[in-house]
Residue frames as a rotation matrix with the C-alpha (Angstrom) as fourth column:
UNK 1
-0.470 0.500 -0.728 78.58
0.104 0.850 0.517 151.36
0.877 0.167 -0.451 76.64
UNK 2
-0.179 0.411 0.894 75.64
-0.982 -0.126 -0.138 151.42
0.056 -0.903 0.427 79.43
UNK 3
-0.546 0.375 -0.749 75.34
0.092 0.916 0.392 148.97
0.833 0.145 -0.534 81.47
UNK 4
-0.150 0.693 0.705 72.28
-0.929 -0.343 0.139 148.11
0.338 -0.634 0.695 83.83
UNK 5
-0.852 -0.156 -0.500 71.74
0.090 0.897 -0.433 145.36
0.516 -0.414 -0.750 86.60
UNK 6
0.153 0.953 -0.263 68.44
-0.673 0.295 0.678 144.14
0.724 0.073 0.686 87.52
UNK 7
0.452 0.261 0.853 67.93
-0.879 -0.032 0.476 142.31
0.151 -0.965 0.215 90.42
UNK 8
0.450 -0.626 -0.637 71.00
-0.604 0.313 -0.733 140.46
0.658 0.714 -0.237 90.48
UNK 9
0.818 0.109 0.564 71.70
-0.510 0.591 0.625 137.37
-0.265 -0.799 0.539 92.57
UNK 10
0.505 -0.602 -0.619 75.19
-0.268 0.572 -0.775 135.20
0.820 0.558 0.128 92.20
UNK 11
0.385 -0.515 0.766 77.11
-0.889 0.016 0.458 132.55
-0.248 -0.857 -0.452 94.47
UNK 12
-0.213 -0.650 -0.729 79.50
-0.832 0.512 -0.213 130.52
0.512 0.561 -0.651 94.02
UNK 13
-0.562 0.088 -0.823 77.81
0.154 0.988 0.001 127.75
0.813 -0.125 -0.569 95.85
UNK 14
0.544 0.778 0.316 75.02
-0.001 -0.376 0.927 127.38
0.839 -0.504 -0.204 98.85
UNK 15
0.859 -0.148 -0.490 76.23
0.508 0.130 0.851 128.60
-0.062 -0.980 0.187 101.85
UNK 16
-0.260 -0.946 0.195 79.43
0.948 -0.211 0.237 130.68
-0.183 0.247 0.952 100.51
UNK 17
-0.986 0.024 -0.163 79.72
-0.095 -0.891 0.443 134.00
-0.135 0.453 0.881 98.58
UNK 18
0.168 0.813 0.558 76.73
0.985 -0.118 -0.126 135.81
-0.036 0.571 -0.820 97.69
UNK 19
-0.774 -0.383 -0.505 76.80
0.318 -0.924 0.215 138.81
-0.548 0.006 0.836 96.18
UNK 20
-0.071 0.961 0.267 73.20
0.997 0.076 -0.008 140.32
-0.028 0.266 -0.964 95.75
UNK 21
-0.913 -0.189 -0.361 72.60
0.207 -0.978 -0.012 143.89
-0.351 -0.086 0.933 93.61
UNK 22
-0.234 0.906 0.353 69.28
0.455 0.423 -0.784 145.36
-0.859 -0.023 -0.511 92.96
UNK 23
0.952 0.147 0.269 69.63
0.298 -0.645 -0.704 147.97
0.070 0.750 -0.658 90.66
UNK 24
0.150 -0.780 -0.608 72.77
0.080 -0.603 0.794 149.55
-0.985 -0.168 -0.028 89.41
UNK 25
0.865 0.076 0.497 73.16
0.461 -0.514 -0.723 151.66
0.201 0.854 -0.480 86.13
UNK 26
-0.009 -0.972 -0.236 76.63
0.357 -0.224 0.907 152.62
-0.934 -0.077 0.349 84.76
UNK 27
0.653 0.385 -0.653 76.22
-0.359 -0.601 -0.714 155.56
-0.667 0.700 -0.254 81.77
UNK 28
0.374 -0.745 0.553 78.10
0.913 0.193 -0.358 155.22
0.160 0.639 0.752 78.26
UNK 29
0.305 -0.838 0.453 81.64
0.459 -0.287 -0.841 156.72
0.834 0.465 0.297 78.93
UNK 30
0.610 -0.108 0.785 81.28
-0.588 -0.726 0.356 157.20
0.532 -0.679 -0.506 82.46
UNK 31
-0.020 -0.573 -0.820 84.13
0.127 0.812 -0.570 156.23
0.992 -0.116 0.057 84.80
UNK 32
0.479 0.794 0.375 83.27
-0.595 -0.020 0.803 154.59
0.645 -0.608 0.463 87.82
UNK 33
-0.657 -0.741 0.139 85.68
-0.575 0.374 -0.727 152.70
0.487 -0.557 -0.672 90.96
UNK 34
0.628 0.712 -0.313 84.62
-0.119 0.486 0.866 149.94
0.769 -0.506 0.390 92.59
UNK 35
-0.630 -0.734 0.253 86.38
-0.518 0.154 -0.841 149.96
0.579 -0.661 -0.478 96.22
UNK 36
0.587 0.531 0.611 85.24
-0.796 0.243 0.554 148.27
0.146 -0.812 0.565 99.63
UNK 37
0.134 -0.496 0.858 87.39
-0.694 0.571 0.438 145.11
-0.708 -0.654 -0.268 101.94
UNK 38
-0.804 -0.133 -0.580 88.66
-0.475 0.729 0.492 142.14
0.357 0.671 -0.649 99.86
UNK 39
-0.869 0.493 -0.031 85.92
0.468 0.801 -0.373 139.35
-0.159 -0.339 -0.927 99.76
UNK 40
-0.411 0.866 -0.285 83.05
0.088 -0.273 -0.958 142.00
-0.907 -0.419 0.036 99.27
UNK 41
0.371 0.744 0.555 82.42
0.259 0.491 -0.832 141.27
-0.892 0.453 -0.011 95.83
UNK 42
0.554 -0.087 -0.828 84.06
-0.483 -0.843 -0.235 143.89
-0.678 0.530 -0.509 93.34
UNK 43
-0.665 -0.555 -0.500 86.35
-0.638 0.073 0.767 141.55
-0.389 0.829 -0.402 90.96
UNK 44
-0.656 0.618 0.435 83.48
0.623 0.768 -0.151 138.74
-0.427 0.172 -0.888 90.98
UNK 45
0.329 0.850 -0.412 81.23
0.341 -0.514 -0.787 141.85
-0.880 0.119 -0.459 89.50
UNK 46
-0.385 -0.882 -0.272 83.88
-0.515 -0.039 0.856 142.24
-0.765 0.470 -0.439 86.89
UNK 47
-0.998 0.037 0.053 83.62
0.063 0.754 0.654 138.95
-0.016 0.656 -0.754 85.28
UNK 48
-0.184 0.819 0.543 79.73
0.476 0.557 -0.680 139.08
-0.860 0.133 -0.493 85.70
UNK 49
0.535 0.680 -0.501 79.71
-0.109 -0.532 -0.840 142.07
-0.838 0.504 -0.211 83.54
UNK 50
0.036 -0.495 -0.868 82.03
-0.902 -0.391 0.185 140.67
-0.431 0.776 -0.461 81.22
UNK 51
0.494 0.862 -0.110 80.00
-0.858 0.504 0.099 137.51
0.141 0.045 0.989 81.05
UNK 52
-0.345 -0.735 -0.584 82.89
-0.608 0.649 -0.458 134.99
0.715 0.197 -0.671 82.01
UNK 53
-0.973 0.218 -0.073 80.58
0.128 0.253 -0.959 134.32
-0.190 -0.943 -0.274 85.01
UNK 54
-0.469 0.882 0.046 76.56
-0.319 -0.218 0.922 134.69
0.823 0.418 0.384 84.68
UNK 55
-0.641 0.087 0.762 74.15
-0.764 -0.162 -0.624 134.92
0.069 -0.983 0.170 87.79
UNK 56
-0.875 0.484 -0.030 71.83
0.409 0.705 -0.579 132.71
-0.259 -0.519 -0.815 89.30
UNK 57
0.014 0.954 -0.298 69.01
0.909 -0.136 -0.395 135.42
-0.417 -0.265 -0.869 88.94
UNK 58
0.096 -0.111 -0.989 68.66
-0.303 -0.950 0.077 139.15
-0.948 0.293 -0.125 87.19
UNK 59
0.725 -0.205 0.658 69.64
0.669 -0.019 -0.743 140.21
0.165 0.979 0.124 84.26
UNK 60
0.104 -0.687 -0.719 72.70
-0.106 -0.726 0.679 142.35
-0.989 0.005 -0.149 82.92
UNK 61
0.433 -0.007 0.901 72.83
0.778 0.508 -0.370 144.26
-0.456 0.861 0.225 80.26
UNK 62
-0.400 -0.916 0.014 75.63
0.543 -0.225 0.809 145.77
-0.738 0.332 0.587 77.88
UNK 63
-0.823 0.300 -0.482 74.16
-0.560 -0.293 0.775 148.25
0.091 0.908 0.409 75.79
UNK 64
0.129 0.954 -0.271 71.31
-0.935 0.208 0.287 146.70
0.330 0.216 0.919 74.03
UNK 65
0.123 -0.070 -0.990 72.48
-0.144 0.986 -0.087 142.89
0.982 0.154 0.111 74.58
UNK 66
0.741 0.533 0.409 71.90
-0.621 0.314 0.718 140.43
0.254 -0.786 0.563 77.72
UNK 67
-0.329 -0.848 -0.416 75.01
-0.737 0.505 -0.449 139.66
0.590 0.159 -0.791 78.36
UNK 68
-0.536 -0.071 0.841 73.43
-0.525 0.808 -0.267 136.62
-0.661 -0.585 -0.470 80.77
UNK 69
0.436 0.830 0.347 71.12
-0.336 0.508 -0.793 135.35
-0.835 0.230 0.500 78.16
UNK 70
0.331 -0.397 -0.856 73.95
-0.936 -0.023 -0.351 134.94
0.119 0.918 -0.379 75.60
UNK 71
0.965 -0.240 0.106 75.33
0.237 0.971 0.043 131.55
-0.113 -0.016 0.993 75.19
UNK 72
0.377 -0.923 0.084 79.20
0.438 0.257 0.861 130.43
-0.816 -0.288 0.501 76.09
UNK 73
-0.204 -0.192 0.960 80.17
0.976 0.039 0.215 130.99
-0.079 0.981 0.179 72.35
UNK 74
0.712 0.560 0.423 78.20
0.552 -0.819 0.157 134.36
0.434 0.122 -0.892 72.39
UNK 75
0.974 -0.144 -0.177 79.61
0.025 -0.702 0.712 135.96
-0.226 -0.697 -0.680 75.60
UNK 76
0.260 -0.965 0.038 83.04
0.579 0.187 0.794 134.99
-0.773 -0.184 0.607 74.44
UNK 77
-0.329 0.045 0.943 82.97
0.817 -0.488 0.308 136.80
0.474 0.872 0.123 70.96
UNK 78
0.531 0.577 0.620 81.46
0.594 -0.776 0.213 139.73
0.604 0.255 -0.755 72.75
UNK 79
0.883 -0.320 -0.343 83.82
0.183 -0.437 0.881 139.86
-0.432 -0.840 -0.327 75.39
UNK 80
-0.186 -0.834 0.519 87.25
0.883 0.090 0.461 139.60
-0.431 0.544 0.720 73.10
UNK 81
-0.372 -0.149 0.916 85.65
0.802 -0.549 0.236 142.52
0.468 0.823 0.324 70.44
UNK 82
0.423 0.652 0.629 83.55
0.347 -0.758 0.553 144.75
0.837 -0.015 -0.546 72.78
UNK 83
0.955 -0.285 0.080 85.84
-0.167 -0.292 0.942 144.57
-0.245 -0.913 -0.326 76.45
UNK 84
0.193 -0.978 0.076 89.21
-0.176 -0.110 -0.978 145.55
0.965 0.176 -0.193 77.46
UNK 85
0.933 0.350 -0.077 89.47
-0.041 0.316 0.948 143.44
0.356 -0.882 0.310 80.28
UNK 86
-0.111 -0.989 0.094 92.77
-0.599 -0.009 -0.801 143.97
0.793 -0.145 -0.591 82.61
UNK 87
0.640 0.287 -0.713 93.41
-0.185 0.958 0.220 141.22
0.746 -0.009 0.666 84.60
UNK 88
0.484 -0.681 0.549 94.42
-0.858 -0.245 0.452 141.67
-0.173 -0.690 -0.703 88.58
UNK 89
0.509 -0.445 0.737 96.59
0.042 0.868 0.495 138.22
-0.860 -0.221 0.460 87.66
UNK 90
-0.650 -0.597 -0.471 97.73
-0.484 -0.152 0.862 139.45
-0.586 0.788 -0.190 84.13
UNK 91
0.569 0.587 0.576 96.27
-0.151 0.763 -0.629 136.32
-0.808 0.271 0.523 82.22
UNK 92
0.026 -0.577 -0.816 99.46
-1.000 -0.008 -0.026 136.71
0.009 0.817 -0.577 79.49
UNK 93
0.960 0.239 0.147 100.52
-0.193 0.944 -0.269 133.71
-0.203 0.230 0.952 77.58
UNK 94
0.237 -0.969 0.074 104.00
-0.444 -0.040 0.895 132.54
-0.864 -0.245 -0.440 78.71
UNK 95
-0.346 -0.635 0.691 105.26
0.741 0.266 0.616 131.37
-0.575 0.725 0.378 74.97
UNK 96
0.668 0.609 0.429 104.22
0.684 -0.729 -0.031 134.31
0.294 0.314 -0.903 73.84
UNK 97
-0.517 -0.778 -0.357 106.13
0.851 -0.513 -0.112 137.48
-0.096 -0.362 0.927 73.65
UNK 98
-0.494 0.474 -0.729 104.79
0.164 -0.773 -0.613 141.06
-0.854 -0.422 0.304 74.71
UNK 99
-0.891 -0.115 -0.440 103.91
-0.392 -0.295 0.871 141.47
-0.230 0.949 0.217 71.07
UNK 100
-0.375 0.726 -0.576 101.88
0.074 0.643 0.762 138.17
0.924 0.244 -0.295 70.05
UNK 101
-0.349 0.531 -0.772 100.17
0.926 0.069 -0.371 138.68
-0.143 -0.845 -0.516 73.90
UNK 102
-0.612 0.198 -0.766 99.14
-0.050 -0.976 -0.212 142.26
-0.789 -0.092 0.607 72.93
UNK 103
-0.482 0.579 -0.658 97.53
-0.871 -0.235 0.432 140.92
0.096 0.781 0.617 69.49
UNK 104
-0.822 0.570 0.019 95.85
0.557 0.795 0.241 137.69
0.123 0.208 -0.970 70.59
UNK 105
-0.446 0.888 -0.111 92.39
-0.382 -0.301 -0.874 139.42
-0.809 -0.348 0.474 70.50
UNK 106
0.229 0.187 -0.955 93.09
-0.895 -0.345 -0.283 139.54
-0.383 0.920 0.088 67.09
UNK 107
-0.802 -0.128 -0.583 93.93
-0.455 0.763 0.458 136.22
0.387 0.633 -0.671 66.63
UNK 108
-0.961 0.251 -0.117 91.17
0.277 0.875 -0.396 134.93
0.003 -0.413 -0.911 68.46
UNK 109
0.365 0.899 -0.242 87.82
0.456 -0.400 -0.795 136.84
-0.811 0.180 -0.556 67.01
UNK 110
-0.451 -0.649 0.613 88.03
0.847 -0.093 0.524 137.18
-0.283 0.755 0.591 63.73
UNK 111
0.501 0.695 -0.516 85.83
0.858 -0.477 0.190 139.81
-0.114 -0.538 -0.835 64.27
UNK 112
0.501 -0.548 -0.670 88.77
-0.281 -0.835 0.473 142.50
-0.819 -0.049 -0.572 64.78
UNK 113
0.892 -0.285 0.350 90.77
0.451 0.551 -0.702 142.84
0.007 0.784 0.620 62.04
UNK 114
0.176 -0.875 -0.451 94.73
0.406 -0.353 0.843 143.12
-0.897 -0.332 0.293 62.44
UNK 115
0.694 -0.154 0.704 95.92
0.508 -0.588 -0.630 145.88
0.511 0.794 -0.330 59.83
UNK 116
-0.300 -0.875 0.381 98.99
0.646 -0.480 -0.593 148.43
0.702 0.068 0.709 59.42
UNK 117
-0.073 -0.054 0.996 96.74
-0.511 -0.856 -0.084 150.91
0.857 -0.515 0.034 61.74
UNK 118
0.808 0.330 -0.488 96.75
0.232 0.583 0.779 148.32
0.541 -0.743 0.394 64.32
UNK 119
0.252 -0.958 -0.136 100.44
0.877 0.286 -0.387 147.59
0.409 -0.021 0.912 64.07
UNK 120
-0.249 -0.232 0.940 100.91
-0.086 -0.962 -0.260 151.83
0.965 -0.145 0.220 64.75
UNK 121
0.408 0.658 0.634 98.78
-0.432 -0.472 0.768 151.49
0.804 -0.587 0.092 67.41
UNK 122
0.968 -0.079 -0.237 100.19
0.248 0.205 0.947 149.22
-0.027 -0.976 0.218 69.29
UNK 123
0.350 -0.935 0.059 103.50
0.726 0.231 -0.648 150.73
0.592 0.270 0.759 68.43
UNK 124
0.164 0.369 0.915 102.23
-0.307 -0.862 0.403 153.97
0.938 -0.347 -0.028 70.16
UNK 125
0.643 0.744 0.182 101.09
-0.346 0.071 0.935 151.92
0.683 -0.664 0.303 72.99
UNK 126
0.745 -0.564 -0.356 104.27
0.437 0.816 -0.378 150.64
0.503 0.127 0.855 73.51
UNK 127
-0.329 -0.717 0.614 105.92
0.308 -0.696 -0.648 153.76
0.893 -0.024 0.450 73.87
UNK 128
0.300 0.835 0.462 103.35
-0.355 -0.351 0.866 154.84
0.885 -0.424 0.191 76.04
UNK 129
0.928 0.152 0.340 103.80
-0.372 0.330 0.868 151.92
0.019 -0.932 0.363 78.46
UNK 130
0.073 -0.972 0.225 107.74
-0.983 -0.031 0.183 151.59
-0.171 -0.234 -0.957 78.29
UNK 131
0.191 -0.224 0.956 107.87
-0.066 0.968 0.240 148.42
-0.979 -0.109 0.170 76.19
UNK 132
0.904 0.194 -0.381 109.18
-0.404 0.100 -0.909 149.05
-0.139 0.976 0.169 73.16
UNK 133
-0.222 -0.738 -0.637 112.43
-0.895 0.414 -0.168 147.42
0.387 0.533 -0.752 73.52
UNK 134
-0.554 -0.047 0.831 110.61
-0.562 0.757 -0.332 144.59
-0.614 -0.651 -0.446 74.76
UNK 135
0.249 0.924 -0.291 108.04
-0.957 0.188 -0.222 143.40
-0.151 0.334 0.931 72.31
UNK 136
0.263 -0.228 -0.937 110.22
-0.820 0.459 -0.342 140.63
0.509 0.859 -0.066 71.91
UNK 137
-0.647 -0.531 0.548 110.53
-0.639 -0.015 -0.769 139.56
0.417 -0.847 -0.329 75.11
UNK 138
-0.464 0.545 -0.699 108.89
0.303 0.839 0.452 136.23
0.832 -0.002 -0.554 76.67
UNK 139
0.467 0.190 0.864 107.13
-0.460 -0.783 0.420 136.86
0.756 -0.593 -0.278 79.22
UNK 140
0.811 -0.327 -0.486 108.79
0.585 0.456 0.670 134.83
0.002 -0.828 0.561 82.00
UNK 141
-0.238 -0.955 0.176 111.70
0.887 -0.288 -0.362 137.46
0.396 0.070 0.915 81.26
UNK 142
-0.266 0.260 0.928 109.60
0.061 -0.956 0.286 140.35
0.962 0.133 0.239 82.67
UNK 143
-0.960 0.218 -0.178 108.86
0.131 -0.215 -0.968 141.92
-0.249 -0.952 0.178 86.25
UNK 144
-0.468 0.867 -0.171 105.80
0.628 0.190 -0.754 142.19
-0.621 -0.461 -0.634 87.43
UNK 145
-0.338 0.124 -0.933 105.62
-0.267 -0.963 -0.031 145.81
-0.902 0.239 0.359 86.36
UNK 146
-0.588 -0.590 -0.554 105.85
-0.423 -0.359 0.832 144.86
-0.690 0.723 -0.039 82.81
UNK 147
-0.806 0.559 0.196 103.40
0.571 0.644 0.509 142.45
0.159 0.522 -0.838 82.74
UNK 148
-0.023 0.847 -0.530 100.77
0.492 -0.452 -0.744 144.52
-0.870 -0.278 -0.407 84.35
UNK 149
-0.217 0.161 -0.963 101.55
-0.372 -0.925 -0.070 146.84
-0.902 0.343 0.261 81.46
UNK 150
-0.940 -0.114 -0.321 101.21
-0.337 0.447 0.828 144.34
0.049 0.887 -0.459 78.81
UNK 151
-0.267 0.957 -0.111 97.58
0.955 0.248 -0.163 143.05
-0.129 -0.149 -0.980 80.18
UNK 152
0.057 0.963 -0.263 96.79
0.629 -0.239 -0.740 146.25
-0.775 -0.124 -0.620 79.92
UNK 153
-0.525 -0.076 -0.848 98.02
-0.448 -0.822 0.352 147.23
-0.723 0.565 0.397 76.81
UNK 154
-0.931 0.353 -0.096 96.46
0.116 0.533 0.838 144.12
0.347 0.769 -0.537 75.27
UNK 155
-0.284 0.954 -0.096 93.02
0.865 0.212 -0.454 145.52
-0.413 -0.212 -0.886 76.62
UNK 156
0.373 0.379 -0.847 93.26
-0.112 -0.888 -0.446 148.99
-0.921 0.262 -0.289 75.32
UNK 157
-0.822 -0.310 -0.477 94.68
-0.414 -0.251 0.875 148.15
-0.391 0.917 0.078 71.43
UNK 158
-0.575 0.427 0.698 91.41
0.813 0.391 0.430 146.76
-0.089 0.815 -0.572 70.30
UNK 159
-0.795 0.457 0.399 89.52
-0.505 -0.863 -0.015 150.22
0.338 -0.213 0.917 71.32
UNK 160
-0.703 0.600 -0.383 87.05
0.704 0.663 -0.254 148.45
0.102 -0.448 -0.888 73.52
UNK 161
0.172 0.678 0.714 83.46
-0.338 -0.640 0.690 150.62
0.925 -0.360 0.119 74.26
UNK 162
0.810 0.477 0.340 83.88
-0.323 -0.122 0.939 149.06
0.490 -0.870 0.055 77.77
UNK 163
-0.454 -0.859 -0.237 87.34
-0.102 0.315 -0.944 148.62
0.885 -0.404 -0.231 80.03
UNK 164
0.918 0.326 -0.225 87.01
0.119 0.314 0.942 146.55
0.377 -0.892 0.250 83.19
UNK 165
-0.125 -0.991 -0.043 90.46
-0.124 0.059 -0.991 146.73
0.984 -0.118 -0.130 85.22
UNK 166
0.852 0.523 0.024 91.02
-0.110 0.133 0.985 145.18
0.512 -0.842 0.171 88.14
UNK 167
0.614 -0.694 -0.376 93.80
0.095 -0.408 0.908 146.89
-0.784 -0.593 -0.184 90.33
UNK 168
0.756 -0.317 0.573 95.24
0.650 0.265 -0.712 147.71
0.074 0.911 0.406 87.40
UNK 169
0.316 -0.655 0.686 98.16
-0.716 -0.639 -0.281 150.07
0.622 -0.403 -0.671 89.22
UNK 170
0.846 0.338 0.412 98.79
-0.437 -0.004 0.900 147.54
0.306 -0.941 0.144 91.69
UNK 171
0.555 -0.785 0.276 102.12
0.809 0.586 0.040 146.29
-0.193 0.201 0.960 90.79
UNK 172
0.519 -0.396 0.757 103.45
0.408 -0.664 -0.627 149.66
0.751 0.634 -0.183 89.79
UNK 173
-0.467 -0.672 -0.575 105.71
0.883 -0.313 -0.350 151.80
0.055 -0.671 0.739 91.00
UNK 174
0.103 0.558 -0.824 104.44
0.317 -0.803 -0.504 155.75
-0.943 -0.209 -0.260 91.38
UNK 175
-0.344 -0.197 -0.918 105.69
-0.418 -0.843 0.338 156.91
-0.841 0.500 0.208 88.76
UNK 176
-0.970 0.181 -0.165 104.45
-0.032 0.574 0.818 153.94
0.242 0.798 -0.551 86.38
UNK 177
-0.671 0.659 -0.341 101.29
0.570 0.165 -0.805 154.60
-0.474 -0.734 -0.486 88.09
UNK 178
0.036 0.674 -0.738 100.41
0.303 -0.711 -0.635 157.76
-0.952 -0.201 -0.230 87.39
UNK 179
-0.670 -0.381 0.637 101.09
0.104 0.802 0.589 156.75
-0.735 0.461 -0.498 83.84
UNK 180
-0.878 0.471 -0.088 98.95
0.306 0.693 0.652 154.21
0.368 0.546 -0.753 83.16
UNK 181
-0.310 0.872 -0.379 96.08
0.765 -0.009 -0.644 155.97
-0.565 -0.490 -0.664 85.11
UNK 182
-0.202 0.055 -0.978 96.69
-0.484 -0.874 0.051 158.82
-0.852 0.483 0.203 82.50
UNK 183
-0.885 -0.316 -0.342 96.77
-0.389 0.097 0.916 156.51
-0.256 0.944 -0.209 79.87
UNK 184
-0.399 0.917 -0.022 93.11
0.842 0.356 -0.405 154.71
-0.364 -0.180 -0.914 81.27
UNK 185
0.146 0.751 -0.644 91.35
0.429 -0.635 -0.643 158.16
-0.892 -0.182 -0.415 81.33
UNK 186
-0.621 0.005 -0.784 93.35
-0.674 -0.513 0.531 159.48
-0.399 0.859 0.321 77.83
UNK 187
-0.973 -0.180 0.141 91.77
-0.064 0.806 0.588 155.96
-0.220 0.564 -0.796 76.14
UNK 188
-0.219 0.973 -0.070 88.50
0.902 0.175 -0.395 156.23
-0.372 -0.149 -0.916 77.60
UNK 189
0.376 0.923 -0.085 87.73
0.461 -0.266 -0.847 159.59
-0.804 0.279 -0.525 76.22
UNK 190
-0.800 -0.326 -0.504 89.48
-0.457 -0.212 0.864 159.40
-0.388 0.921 0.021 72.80
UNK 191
-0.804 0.512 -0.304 86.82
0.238 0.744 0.625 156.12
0.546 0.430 -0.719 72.27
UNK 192
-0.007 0.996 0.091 83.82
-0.800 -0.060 0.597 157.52
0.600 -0.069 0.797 74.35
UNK 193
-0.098 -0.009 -0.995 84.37
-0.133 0.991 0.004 154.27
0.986 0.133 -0.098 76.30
UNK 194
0.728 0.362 0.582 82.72
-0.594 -0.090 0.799 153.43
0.342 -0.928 0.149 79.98
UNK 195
-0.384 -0.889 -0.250 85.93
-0.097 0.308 -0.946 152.68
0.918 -0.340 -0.204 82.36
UNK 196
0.758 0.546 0.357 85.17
-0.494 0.123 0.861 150.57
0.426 -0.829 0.363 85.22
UNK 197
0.349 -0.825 -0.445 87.54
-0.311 0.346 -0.885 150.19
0.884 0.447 -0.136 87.94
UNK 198
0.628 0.155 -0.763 88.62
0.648 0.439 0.623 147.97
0.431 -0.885 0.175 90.78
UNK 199
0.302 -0.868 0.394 90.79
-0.002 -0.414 -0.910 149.78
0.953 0.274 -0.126 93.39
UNK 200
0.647 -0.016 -0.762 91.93
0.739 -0.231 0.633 149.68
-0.186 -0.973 -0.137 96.96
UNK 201
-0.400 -0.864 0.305 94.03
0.886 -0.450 -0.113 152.73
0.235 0.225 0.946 95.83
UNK 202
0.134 0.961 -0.243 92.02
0.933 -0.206 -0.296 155.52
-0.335 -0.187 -0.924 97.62
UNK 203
-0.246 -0.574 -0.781 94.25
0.190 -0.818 0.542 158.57
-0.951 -0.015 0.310 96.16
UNK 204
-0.923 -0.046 0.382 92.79
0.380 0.057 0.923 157.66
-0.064 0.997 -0.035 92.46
UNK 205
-0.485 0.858 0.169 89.64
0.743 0.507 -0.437 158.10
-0.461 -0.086 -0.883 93.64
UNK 206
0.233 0.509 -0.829 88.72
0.023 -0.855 -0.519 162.09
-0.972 0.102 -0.211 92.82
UNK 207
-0.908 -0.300 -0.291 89.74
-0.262 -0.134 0.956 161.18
-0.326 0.945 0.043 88.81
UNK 208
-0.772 0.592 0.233 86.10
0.601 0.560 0.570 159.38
0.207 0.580 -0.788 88.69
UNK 209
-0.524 0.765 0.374 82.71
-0.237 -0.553 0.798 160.29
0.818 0.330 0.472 88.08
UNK 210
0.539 0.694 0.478 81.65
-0.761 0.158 0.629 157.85
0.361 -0.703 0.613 90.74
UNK 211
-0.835 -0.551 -0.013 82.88
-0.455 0.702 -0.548 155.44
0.311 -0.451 -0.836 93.50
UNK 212
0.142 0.973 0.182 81.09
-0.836 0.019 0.548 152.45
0.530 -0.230 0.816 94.44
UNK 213
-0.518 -0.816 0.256 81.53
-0.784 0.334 -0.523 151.07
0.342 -0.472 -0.813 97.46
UNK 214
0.041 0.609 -0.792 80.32
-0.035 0.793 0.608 147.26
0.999 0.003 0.054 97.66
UNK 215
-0.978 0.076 -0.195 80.35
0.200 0.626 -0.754 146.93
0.065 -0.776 -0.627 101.38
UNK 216
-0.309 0.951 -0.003 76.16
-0.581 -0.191 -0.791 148.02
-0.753 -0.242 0.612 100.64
UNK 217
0.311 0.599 -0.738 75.64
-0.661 0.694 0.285 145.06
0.683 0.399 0.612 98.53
UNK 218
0.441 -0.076 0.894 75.44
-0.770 0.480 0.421 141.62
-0.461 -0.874 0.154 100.93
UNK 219
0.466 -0.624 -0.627 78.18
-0.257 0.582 -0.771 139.43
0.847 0.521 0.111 100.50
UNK 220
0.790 0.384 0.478 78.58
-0.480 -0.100 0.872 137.25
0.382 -0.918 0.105 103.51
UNK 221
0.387 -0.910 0.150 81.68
0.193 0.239 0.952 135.60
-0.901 -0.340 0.269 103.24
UNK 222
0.579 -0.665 -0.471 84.50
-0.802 -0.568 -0.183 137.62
-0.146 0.484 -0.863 101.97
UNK 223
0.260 -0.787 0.559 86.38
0.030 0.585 0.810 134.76
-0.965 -0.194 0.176 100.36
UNK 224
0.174 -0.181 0.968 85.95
0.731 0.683 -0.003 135.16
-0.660 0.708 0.251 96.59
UNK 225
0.422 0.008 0.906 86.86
0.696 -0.644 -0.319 138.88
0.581 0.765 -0.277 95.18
């Protein structure tokens, strides 16, 4: 999925954050880091391109579609079937177990459709990220670790065209690290899919195509990313 920003303007109120890009173009299937100081803008660029947020000004757009010009209803249906979003907070659902938090895409866009090659998959994925004797497991029974890997196995089992991940190592240990950073870069080019990632990790960096580093967009007070 390409995506392109257009003289983009967004703050979270006058006098606060602002985070102002003029141009920026991200190829289909290229992976790309976003580093630079907390506060300078890089998870709040996240959500813009995964429309959970929508500027003040510009445009962004996903592929062929405006992802600001969609409507609430829109951006949500596109963001559930078209992103794997990993979440630097997790976002699981504590009555939920690793399982039914790995398939709520599917329950919530009917859009995907849960089948037997799903069910493999995320059995795979499971293995993959050292939870298969857990699927059954609530989450309030899991370390950190474990959740990070569940948020991000529920972003890679729908095959998204576009993964967003924000610090998506940052809970890990090394060796669960270097993993799940194998498992980011196998995903993205089994599916062709454009990986975009946050990181203050600076050792990941020579796996991407490109680093971009937000302290050259203007974002005067570091308080909101």
């Amino acid at each position: 999925m390409r995506l392109e920003i257009h003289s983009m303007e967004f703050n979270y109120g006058e006098g606060s954050f602002c985070l102002s890009i003029p141009e920026l173009e991200i190829q289909s299937g290229e992976h790309v880091a976003f580093i630079g100081p907390s506060g300078s803008g890089k998870t709040t660029l996240l959500r813009l391109l995964a429309g959970i947020v929508t500027p003040q000004s510009g445009t962004i757009n996903a592929g062929d579609i405006g992802v600001n010009r969609m409507s609430d209803a829109e951006r949500r249906s596109f963001r559930i079937s078209q992103i794997g979003f990993v979440f630097q907070d997790f976002r699981l659902i504590d009555y939920l177990n690793i399982r039914e938090n790995m398939l709520l895409p599917y329950r919530l866009n009917t859009t995907l459709k849960l089948n037997a090659n799903v069910e493999n998959r995320l059995g795979k994925l499971a293995e993959i990220l050292l939870l298969t004797d857990k699927l059954l497991s609530p989450i309030d029974e899991l370390s950190q670790g474990e959740q990070q890997r569940t948020a991000i196995g529920r972003a890679l089992l729908p095959k998204p065209r576009l993964i967003l991940a924000d610090e998506p190592t940052g809970n890990l240990d090394p060796t669960s690290k270097a993993r799940i950073v194998d498992l980011l870069f196998e995903q993205v080019r089994e599916n062709e899919c454009t990986l975009v990632m946050v990181t203050h990790d600076h050792s990941l960096l020579e796996r991407f195509d490109r680093v971009i580093d937000f302290t050259q967009f203007h974002a005067p007070e570091a308080v909101h990313a």
